[in-house]
VOTIDREN-709984 format. One record per residue (C-alpha): x, y, z; residue in three letters. Coordinates in nm, 4 decimals, padded with zeros to 6 digits. Layout:
VOTIDREN-709984
+----------+----------+----------+-----+
!        X !        Y !        Z !   r !
+----------+----------+----------+-----+
!        X !        Y !        Z ! Ala !
...
+----------+----------+----------+-----+
***
This chain:
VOTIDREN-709984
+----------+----------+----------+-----+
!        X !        Y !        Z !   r !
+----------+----------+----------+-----+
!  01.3809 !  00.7858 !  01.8712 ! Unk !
!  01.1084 !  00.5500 !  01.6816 ! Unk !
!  01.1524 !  00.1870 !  01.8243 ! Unk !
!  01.1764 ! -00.0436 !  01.4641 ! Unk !
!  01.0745 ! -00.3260 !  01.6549 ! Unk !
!  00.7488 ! -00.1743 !  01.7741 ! Unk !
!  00.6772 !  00.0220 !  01.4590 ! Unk !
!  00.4336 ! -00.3398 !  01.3299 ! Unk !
!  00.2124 ! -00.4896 !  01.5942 ! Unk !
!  00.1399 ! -00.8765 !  01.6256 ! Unk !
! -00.0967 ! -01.0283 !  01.8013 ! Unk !
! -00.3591 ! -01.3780 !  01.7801 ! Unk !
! -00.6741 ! -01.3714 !  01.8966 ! Unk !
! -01.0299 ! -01.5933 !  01.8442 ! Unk !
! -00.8550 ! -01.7841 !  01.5598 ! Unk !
! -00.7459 ! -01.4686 !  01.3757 ! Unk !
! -00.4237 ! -01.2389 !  01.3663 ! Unk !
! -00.4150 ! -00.8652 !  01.3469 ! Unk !
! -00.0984 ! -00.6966 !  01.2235 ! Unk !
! -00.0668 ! -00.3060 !  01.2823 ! Unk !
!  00.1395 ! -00.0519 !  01.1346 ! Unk !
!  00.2135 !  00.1518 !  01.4897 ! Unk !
!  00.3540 !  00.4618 !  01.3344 ! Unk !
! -00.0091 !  00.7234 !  01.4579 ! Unk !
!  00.2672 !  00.9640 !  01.4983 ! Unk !
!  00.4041 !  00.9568 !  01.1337 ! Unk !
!  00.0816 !  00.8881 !  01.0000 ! Unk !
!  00.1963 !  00.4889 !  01.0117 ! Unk !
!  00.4180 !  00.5702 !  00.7109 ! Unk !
!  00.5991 !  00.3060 !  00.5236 ! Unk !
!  00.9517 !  00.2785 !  00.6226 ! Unk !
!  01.1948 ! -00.0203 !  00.5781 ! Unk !
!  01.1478 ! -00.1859 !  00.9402 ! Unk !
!  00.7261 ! -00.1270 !  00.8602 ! Unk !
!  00.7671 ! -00.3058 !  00.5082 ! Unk !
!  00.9624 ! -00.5624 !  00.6775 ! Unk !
!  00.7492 ! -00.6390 !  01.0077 ! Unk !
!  00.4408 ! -00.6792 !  00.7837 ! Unk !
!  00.6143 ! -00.9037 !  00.5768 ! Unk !
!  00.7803 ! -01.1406 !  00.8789 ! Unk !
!  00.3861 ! -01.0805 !  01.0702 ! Unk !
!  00.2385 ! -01.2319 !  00.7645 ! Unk !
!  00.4749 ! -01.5187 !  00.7371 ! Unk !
!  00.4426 ! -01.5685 !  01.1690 ! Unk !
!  00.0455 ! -01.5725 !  01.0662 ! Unk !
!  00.0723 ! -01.7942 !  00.8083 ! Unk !
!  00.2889 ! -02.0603 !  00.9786 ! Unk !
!  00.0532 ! -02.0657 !  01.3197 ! Unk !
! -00.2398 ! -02.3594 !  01.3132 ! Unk !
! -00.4490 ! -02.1230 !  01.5475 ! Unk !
! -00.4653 ! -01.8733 !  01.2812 ! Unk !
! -00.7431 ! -01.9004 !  01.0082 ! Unk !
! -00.7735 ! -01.5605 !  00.8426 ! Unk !
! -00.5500 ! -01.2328 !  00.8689 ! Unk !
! -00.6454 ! -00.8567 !  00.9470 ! Unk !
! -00.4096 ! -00.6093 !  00.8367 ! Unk !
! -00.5005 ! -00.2334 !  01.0086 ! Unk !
! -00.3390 !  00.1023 !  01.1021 ! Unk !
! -00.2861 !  00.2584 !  01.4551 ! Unk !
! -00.4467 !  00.5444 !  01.5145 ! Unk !
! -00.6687 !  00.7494 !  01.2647 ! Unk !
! -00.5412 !  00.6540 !  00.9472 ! Unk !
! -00.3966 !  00.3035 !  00.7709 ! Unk !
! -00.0297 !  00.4389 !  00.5912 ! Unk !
! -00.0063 !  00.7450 !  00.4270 ! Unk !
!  00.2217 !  00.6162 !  00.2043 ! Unk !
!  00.5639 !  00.5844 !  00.2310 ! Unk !
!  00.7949 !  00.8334 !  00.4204 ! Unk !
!  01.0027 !  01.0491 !  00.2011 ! Unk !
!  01.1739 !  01.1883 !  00.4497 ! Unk !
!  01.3596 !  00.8681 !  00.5106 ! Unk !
!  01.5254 !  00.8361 !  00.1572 ! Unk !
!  01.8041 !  00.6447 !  00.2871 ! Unk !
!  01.7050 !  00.2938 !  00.2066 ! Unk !
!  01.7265 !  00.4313 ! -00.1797 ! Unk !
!  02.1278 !  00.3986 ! -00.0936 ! Unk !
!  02.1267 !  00.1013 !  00.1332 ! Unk !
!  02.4517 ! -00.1145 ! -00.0030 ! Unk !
!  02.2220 ! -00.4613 !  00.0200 ! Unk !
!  02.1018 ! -00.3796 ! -00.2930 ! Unk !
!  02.4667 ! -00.3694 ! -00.4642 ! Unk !
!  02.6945 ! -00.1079 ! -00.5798 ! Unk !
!  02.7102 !  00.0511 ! -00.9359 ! Unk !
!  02.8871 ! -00.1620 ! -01.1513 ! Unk !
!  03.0880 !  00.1555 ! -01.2105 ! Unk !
!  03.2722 !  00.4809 ! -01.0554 ! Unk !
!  02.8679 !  00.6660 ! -01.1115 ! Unk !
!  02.9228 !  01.0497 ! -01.1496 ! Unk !
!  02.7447 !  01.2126 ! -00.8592 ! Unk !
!  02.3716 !  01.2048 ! -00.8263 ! Unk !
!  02.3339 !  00.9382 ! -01.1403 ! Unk !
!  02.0993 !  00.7190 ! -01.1515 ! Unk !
!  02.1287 !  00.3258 ! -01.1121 ! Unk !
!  01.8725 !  00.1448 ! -01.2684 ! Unk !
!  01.9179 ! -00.2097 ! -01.1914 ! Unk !
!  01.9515 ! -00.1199 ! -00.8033 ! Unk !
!  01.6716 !  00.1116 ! -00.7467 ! Unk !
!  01.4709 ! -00.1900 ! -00.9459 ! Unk !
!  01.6125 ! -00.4431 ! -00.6841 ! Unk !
!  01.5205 ! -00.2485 ! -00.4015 ! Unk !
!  01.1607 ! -00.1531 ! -00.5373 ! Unk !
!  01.1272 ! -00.4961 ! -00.6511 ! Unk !
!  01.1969 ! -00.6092 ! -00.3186 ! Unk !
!  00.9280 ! -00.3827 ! -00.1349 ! Unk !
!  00.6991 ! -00.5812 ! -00.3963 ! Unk !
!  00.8204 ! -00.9227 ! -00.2849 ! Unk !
!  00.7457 ! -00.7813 !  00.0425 ! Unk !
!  00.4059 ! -00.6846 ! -00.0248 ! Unk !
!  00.3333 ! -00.9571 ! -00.2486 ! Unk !
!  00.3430 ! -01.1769 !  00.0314 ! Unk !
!  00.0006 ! -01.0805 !  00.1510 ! Unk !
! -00.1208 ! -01.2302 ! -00.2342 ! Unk !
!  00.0778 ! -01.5576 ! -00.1493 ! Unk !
! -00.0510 ! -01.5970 !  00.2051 ! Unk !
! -00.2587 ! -01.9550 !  00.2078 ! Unk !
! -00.4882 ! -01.7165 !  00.4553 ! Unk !
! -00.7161 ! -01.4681 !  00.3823 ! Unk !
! -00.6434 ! -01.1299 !  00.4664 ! Unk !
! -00.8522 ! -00.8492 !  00.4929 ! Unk !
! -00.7682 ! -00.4878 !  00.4818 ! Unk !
! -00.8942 ! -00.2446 !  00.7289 ! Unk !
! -00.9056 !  00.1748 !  00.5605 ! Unk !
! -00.9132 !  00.3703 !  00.8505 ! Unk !
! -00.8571 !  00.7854 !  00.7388 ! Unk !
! -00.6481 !  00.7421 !  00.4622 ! Unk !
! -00.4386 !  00.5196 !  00.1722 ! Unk !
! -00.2082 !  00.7014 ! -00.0101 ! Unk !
!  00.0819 !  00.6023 ! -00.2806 ! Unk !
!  00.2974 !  00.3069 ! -00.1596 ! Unk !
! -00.0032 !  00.2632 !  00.0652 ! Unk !
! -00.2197 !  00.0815 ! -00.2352 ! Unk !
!  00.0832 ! -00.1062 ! -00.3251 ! Unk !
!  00.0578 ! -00.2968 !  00.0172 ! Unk !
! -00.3655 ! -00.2608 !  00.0964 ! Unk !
! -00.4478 ! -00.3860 ! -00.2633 ! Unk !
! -00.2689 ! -00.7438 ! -00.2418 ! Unk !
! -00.5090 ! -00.7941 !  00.0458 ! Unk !
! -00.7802 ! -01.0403 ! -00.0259 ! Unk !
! -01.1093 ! -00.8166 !  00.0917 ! Unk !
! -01.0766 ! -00.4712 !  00.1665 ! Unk !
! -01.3332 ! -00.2837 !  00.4176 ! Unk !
! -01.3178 !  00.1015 !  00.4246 ! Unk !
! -01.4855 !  00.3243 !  00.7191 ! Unk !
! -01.7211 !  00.5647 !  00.5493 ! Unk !
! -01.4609 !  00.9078 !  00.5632 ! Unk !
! -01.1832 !  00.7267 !  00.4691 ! Unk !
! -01.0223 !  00.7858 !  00.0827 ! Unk !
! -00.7947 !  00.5619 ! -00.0906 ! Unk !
! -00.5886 !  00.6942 ! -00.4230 ! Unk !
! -00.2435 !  00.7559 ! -00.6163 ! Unk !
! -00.1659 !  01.1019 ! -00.5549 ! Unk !
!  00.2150 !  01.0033 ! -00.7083 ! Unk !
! -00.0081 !  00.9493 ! -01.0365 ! Unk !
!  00.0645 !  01.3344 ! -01.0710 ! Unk !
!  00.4324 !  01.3261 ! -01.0024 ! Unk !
!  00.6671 !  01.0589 ! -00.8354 ! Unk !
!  00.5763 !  00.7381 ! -00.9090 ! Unk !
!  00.4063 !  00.4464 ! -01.0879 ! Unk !
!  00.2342 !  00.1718 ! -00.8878 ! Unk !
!  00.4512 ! -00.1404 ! -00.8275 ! Unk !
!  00.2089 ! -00.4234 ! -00.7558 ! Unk !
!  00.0207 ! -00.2384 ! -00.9800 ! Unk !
! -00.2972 ! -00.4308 ! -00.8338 ! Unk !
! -00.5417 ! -00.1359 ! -00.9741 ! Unk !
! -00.6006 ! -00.2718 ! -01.2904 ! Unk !
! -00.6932 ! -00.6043 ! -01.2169 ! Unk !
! -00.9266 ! -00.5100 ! -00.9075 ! Unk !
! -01.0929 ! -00.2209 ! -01.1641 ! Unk !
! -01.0682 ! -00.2799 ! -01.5170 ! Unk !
! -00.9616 ! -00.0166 ! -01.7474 ! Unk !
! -01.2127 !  00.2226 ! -01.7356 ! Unk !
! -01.1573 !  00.2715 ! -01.3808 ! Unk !
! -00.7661 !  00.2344 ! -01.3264 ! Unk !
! -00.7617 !  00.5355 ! -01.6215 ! Unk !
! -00.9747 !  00.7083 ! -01.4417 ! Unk !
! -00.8166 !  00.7074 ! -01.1422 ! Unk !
! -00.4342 !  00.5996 ! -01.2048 ! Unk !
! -00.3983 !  00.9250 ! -01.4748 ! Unk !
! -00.5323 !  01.1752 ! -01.2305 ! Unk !
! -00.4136 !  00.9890 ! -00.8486 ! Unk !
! -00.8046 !  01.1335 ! -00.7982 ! Unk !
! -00.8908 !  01.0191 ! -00.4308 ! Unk !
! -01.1413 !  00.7911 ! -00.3893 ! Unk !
! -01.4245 !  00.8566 ! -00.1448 ! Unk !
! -01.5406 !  00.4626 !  00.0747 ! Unk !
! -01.8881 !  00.5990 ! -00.1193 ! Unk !
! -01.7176 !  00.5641 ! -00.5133 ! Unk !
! -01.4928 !  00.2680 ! -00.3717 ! Unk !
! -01.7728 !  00.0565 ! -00.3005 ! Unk !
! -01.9770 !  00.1687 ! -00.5972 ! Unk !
! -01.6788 !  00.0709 ! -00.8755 ! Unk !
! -01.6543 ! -00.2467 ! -00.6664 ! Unk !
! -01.3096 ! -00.1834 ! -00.5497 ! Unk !
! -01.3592 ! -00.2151 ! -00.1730 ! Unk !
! -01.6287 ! -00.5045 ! -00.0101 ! Unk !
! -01.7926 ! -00.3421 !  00.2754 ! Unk !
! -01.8366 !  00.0199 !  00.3850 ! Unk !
! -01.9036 !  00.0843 !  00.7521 ! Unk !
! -01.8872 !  00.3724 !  01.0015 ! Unk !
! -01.5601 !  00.4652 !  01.1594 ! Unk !
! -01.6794 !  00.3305 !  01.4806 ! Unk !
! -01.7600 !  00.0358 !  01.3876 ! Unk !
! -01.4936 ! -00.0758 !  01.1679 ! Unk !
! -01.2830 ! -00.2425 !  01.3599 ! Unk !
! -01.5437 ! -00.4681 !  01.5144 ! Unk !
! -01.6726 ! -00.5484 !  01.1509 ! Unk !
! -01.3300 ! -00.6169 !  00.9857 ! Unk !
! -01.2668 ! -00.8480 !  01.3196 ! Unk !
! -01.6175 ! -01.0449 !  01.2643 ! Unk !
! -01.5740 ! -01.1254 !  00.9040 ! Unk !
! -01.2337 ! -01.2646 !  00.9485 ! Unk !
! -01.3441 ! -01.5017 !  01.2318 ! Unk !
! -01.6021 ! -01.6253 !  00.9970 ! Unk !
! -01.3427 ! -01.8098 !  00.8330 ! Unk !
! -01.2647 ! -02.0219 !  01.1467 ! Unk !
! -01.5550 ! -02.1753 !  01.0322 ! Unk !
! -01.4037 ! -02.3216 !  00.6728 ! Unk !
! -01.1525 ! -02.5691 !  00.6381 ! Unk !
! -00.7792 ! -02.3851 !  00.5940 ! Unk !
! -00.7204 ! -02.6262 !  00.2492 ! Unk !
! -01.0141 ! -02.5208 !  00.1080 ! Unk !
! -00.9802 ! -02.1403 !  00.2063 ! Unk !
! -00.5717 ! -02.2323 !  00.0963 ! Unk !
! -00.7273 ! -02.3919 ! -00.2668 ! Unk !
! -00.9836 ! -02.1648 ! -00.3239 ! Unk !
! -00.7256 ! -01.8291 ! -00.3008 ! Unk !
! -00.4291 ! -02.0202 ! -00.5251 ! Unk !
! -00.6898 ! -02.0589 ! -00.8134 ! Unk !
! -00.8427 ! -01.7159 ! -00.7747 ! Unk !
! -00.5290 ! -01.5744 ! -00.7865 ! Unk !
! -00.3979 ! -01.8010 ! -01.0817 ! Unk !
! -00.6625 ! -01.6324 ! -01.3014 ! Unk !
! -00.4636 ! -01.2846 ! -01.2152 ! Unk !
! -00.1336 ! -01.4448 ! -01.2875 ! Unk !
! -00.2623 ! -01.5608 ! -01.6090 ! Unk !
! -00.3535 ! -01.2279 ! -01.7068 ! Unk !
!  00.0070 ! -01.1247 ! -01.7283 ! Unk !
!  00.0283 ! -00.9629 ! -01.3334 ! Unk !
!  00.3865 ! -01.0490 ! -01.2627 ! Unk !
!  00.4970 ! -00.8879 ! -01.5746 ! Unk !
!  00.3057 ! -00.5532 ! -01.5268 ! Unk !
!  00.4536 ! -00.5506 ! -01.2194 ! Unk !
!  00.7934 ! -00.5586 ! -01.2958 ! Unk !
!  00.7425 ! -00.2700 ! -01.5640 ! Unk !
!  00.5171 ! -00.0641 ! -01.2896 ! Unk !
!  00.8683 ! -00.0954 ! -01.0345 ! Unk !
!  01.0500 ! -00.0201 ! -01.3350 ! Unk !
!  00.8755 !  00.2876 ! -01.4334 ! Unk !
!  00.8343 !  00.4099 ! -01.0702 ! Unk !
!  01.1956 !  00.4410 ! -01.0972 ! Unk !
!  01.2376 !  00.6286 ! -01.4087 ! Unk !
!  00.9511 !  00.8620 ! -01.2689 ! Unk !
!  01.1418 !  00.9637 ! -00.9598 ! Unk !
!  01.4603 !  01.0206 ! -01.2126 ! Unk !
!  01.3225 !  01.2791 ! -01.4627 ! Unk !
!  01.4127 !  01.6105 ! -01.4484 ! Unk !
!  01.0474 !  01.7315 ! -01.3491 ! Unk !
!  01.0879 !  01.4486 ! -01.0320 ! Unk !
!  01.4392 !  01.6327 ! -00.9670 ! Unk !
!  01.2825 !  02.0217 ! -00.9654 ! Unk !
!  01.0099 !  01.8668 ! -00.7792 ! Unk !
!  01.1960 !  01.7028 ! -00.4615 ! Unk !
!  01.4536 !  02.0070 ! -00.4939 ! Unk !
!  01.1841 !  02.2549 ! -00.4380 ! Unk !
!  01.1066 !  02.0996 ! -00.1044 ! Unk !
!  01.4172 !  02.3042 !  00.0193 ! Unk !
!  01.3133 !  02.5975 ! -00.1190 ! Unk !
!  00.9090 !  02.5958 ! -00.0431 ! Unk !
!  00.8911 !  02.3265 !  00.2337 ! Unk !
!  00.7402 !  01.9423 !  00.1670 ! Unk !
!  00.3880 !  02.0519 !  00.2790 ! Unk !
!  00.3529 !  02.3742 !  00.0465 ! Unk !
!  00.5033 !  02.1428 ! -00.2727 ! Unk !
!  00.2270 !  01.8267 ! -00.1768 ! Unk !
! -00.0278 !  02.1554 ! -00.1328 ! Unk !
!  00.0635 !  02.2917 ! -00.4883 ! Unk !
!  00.0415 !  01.9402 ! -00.6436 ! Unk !
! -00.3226 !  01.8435 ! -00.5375 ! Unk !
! -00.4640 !  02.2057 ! -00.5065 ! Unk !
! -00.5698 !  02.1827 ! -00.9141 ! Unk !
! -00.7279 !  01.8110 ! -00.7909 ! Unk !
! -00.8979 !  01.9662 ! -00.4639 ! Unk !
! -00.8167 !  01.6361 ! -00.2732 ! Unk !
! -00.6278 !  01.4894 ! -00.0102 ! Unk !
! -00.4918 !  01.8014 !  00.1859 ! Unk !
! -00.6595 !  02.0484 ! -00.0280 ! Unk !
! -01.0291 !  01.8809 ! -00.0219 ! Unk !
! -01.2751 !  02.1002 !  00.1307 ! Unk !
! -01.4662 !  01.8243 !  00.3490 ! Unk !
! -01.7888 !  01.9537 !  00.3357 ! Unk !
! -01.7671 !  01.8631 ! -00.0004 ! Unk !
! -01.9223 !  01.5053 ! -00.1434 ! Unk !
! -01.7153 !  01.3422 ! -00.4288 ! Unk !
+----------+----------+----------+-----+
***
């Protein structure tokens, strides 16, 4: 049995704080306690005077591999209301599933609020609900084999902080949001979407350095400099594209292709369906790695 209050790691050091998802087991996927610990983490980092900048990581070899589907049951968890209604069996509820997507983005969103910097750490891989959380970060670093992309692009799902477009353009978030195409650290860096690129070694160490450099700037200005950055986002329209990217990420997991899909896991197994969804792609799980992208 998974401990919930272990599954996000805490911890201040040299004027910065790491938070780690601690799920190396599960591939540190995104469950309710995860989306929660990173959220209180962030708010215990913000509130502490001996932190000055934030590092947000994965245990193990890879930073979330999105969320777990195997743990559907915070989809029906009665927080989030009942139907207005006696619903038919199986129907869909619009105006929950929103509330409980939209508040996974509140969640998320809190890394974009944060007064602190906070940089992102891609260790292995970021899949799905994985770039929902990674891309509010402030600076992302990426060790040289890791891959970061959408695979849900293809079935399941529309981005909810829908972050792509604003840290790509359109060119780019096409490219990449219509296919869920995985995105080698190389490409990353080269369509500007990721700051540094470093060896898997040496990431850690890297990530740790260039968030102590900010010891080194006073928190108000670091605190000023983010809220008008951001503001230029917000003016853009970013609040409303992401309530229409949680909306749609519902309607996508409620079409009848979304319904054959998840029912065929029964039939063929979870890892054969993912393996028959990105074999056309040749990525994630089907990418032959002595391939370059």
């Amino acid at each position: 049995m998974e401990d919930d209050e272990q599954v996000v790691l805490y911890k201040e050091s040299d004027g910065i704080a790491i938070i780690s998802i601690n799920r190396p087991g599960k591939k540190n996927t995104l469950t309710e306690a995860v989306i929660q610990g990173i959220a209180e983490s962030i708010d215990r980092a913000t509130r502490s005077r001996d932190v000055a900048a934030i590092v947000l990581r994965g245990v193990g070899d890879t930073f979330t591999a999105g969320y777990d589907l195997t743990q559907n049951e915070q989809r029906f968890d009665p927080a989030f209301g009942s139907p207005p209604i006696d619903a038919r069996e199986g129907a869909w509820d619009p105006v929950r599933d929103y509330r409980m997507m939209g508040n996974n983005v509140r969640r998320f969103m809190s890394i974009w609020e944060c007064p602190k910097p906070v940089i992102g750490e891609i260790r292995g891989w970021a899949i799905g609900g994985a770039t929902d959380l990674v891309l509010c970060c402030d600076l992302l670093y990426m060790a040289e084999n890791a891959f970061i992309g959408y695979a849900p692009s293809r079935i399941y799902g529309t981005p909810t902080t829908m972050m792509w477009v604003y840290r790509l353009g359109l060119e780019h978030a096409k490219q990449f949001l219509l296919t869920g195409k995985a995105i080698s650290a190389e490409t990353a860096y080269r369509i500007g979407l990721v700051s540094e690129v470093v060896s898997e070694a040496a990431l850690s160490d890297q990530v740790e350095a260039a968030a102590k450099q900010f010891i080194n700037i006073p928190a108000n200005q670091l605190a000023l400099n983010k809220l008008l950055i951001n503001q230029a986002f917000e003016n853009m329209g970013l609040r409303t594209t992401q309530m229409l990217g949680t909306f749609f990420d519902g309607m996508t997991r409620h079409t009848e292709e979304a319904y054959r899909w998840v029912e065929s896991f029964e039939e063929k197994g979870f890892r054969q369906i993912i393996s028959e969804r990105d074999k056309p792609w040749q990525d994630y799980g089907e990418r032959n790695p002595d391939e370059k992208e």
